[in-house]
N, C-alpha and C positions, 0 to 999 in steps of 0.2 A: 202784622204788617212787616215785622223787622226779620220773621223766621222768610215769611216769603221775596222780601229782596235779597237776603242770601241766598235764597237757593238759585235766585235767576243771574245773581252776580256769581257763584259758583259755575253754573250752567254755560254761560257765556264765556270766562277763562278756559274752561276746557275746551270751548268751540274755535276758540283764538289760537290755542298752544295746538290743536291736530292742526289747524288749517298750515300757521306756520312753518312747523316743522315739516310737513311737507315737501311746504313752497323751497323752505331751505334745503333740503336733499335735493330737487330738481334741480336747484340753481347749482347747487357744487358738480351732480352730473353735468352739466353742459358747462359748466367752466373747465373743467374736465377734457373732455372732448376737445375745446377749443384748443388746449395747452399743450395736446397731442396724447393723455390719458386713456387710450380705448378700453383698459381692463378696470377701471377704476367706477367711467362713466357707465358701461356695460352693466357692472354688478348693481351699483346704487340702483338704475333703472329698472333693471329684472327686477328685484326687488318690492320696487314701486307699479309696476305694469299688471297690476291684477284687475279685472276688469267689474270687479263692485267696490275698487277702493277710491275714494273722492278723486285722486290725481293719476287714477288707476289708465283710463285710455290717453291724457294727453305724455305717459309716463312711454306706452306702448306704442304713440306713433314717435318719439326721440328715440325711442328703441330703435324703430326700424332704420334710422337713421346710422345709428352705432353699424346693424347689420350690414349696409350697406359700405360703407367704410374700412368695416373690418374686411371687405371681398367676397360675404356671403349675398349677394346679387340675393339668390333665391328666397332666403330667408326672408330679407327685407322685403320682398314682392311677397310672399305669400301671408305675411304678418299685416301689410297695408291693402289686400285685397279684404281680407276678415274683417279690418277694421272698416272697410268701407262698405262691406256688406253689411254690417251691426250697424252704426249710422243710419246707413239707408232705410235699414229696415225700424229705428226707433219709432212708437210712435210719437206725434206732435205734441200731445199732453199729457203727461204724466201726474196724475192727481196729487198724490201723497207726498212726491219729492216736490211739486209745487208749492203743498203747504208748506213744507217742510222750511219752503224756500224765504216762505214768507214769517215766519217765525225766528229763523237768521237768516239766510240773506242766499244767495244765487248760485255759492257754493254746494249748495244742499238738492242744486237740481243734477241730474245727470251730464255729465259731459256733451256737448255740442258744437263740431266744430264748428269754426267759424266760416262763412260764404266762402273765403279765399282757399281755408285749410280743406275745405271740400276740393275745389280746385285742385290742390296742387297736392292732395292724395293721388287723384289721379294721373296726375301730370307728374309724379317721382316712381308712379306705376310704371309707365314707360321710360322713363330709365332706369330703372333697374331693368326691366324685359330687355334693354338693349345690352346690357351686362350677362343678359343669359344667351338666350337663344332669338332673341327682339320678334316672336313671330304674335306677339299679343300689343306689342309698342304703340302700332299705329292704330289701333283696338282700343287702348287707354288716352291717346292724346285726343284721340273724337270723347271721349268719355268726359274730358277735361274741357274742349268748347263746349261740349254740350251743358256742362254744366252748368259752366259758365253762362252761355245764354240764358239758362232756366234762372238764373238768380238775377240778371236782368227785367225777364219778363216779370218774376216775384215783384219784384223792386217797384218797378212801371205801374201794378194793377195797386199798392200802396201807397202811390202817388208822390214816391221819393226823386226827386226831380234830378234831373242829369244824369237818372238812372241807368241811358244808354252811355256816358263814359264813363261811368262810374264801373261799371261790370261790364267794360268792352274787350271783346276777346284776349286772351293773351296770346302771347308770339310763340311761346314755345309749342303751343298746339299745332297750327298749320304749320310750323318751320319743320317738326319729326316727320309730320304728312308727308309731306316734298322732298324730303331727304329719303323717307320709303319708297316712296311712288318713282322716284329718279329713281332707284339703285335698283329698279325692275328691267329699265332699260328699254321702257317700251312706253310706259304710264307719263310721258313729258309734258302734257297737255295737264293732268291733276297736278304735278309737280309744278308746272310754272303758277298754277293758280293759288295754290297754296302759297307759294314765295309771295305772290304780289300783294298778297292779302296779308303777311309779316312786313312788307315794305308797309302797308296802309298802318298798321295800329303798332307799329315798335320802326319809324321811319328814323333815327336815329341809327337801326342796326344795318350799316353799312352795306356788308358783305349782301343781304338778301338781294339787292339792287344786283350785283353779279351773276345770284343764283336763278332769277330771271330768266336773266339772259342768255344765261348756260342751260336753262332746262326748256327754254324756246326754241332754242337753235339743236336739240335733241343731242348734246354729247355730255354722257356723264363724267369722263374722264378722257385723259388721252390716253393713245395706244400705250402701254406697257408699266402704266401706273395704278393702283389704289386709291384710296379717299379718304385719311385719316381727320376723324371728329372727336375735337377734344372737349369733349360737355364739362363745363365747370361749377358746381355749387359752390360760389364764392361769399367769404365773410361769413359773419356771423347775422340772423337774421330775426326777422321779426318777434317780438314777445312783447306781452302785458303786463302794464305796471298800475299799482292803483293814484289815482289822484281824485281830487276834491273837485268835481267840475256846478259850476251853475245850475241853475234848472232855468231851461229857457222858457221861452214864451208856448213855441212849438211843444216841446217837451211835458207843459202842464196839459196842453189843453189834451195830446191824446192820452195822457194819465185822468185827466177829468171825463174826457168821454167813455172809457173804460170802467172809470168809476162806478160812472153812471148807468152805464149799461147793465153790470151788472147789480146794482140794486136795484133797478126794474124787473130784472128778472128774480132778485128777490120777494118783491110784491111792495117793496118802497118806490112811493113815486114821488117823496122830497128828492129832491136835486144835492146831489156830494158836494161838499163846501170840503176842497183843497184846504191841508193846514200851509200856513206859510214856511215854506222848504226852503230858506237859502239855496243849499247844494248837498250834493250827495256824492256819494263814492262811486265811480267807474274806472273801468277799464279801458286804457290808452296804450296806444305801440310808442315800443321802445325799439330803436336797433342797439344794442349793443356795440360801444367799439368793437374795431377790428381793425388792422393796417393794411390788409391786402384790395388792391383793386383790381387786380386780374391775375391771369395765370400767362407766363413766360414759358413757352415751349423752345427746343433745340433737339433736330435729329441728327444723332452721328456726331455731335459736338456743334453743329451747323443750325444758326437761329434761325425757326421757321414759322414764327408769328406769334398773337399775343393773343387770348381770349378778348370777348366783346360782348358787352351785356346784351342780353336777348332776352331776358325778363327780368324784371325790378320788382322783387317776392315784398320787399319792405316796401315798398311805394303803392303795390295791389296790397298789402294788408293793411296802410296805411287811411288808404282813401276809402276802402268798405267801411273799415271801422266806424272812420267819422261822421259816413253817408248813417250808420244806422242808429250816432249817437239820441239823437232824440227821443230814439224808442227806448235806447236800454236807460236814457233818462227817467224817462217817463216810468219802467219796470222800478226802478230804487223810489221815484215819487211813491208808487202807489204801495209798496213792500212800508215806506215809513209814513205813510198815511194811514196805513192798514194798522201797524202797530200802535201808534200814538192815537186812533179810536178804541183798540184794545183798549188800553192802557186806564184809559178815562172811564169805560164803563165796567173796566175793572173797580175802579176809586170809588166811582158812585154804588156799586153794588156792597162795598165794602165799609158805606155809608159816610166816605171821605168827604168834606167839603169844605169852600172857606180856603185858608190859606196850608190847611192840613190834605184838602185834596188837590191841591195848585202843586206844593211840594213834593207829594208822590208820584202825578201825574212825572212832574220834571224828574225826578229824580232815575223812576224807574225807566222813564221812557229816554232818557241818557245814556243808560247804562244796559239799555238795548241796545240802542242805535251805534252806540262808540263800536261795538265788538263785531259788527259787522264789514264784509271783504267785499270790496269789486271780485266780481269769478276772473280772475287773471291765464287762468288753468288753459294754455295753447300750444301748437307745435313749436316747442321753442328753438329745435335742432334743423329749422329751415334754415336754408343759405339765404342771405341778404339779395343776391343777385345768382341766375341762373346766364353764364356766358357759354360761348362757342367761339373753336377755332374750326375751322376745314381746312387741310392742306393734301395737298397731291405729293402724295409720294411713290418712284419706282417700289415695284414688288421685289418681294425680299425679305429679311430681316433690319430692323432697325433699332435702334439704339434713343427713347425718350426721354430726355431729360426737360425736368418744369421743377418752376421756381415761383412763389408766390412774390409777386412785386407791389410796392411797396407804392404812395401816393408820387412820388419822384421817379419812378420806373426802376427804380435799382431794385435788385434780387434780398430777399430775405431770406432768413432759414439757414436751412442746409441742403433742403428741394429733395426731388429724389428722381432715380432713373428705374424706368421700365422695359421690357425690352415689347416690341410689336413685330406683328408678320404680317405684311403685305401682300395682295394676292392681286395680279390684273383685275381691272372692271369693277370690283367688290369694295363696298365700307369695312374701316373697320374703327371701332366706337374704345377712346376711353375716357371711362368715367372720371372724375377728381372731386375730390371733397375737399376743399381748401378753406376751415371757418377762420381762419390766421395764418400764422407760417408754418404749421406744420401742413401738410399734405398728404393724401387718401386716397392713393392710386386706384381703379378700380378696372382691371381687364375684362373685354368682353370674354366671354368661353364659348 
């Protein structure tokens, strides 16, 4: 008995030290990133971005992030299209990493992102398009409601209740709609519907209320101007942390009915008697500080507006999360139910009983449970908030300067300036990656 709890207490420190050191490499990359590091965060990640290694695809979409950043528009688009074809195409169970899972714990299963990170694959798909050549933008931002809706509908037939605000559209989907549909100069009619339908579910974001109006009355611009869009990925954004949560009420019973389930279709037709779980270990959003609340633009030295959030990435990753707690409760219920029956008819088989089999039971089944991780493993290099400025500028050459501002509206950093070319009648997009004070200019081409 003594050779075989070493092996499983051996077993487990080495499951603890990969998982760790991992999590610690991701986390210096994206601290990285934030502090203005792109060669630093770049390498660790390439590094870690292989696609059968544990932190290997949430490694490969921060990457794309770096990509995007660093001004390779394309790259980051074609790295986030891969990944969202490999996703899509996973299947739903995977046997073996299932077991596996349940042996230690959720780390052990394949990467999966999460509802939102599906989302806003697609939805960083079109911008980056718009950083290239934008003729696939409006291609990705339907890719993004639609998705959206489908994990609505998921949510609805599970009978997770508020499921329609829970996964209600996002804004930045129909708001690129309308911004493509306007810049056709003839599409005014889809243009205005889209706007109104960002006033409905992001009615906070002011400007759509203008855009309205503007795309009712059919004039995209005035005579002899442009239409400069300043898309901001602001802050630092969403990521997983582990904590100790409850097991509710909710949480036992679809861990019980699960149970149950399947050992009927084992050919048991006793009823699974739940051990008694205080709590278990999951997965909660964190936003990470960050100082910046928007981006401060000036053309030509001349201040010409402020970004405006137009979607809260930490608030949608927020509220799915918590909308699906009970299940991923329920997943750690049944992973330390599962072990802790092991565990016993391990003792009995081994002819433990008495206070000699009470002690193994506790001891071994401790020294499983402790070395187990909430799967934290997510896009951690999302912005906190995705903002937008529009401003009309004559055509021309001009002169952009932005400055990450600060909760008091004063300028931080050192900012940066870029230069843009205005053309009558036409948009012209730029990107910003702003997770702090440093700044991440990103020209369309």
């Amino acid at each position: 008995m003594n050779r075989a709890l070493s092996i499983v207490a051996i077993l487990m420190l080495l499951l603890l030290g990969g998982c760790s050191a991992g999590l610690r490499k991701i986390d210096t990359a994206r601290d990285a990133f934030a502090r203005g590091d792109l060669v630093e965060s770049h390498d660790t990640l390439a590094k870690l971005a292989k696609p059968r290694r544990r932190f290997g695809d949430a490694a490969a979409l921060d990457l794309a992030m770096i990509e995007l950043a660093s001004g390779d528009a394309a790259a980051a688009e074609a790295r986030l299209r891969k990944l969202r074809d490999r996703f899509d195409a996973m299947p739903k169970l995977a046997p073996l990493q299932e077991t596996a899972s349940i042996i230690t714990d959720d780390t052990a299963r394949p990467f999966r992102p999460a509802g939102y990170e599906q989302v806003m694959i697609r939805a960083m798909l079109a911008v980056c398009s718009l950083a290239t050549d934008g003729q696939d933008a409006e291609s990705y931002a339907m890719q993004a409601a639609m998705r959206q809706s489908e994990l609505a509908a998921e949510a609805n037939e599970r009978g997770l209740e508020s499921a329609s605000e829970t996964y209600q559209p996002i804004a930045l989907a129909p708001y690129l709609r309308g911004v493509l549909r306007e810049a056709t100069h003839h599409d005014y009619d889809d243009a205005a519907r889209a706007y109104q339908l960002v006033t409905s579910v992001e009615p906070n974001f002011a400007p759509a209320h203008a855009d309205v109006v503007r795309a009712t009355g059919g004039a995209h611009s005035t005579a002899g101007n442009g239409v400069l869009y300043v898309i901001a990925c602001v802050g630092r954004g969403p990521v997983l942390e582990q904590v100790d949560a409850p097991t509710t009420t909710a949480a036992m019973q679809i861990a019980s009915t699960v149970m149950n389930v399947q050992n009927n279709r084992g050919g048991d037709s006793k009823p699974f008697v739940l051990p008694n779980i205080a709590s278990v270990k999951v997965p909660k959003v964190k936003i990470p500080p960050s100082n910046v609340v928007a981006i401060g633009a000036r053309a030509n030295g001349v201040a010409i507006g402020v970004t405006q959030t137009l979607t809260d990435v930490g608030e949608l990753a927020r509220r799915q999360v918590e909308a699906e707690m009970p299940w991923t409760i329920a997943r750690a219920v049944m992973r330390r139910a599962t072990k802790e029956t092991t565990v016993a008819v391990t003792g009995n088989q081994l002819g433990l009983d008495g206070a000699a089999g009470s002690l193994f039971q506790f001891a071994v089944a401790s020294a499983w449970g402790s070395v187990e991780h909430a799967d934290t493993r997510c896009w951690g290099l999302l912005p906190r908030e995705i903002q937008v400025l529009r401003v009309e500028l004559p055509a021309g050459e001009h002169e952009i300067s932005l400055h990450s501002l600060g909760i008091n509206g004063n300028p931080m950093g050192v900012g940066i300036r870029t230069p843009v070319t205005m053309v009558d009648g036409q948009n012209e997009y730029l990107i910003v990656i702003a997770p702090d004070q440093t700044i991440y200019p990103v020209n369309a081409k």
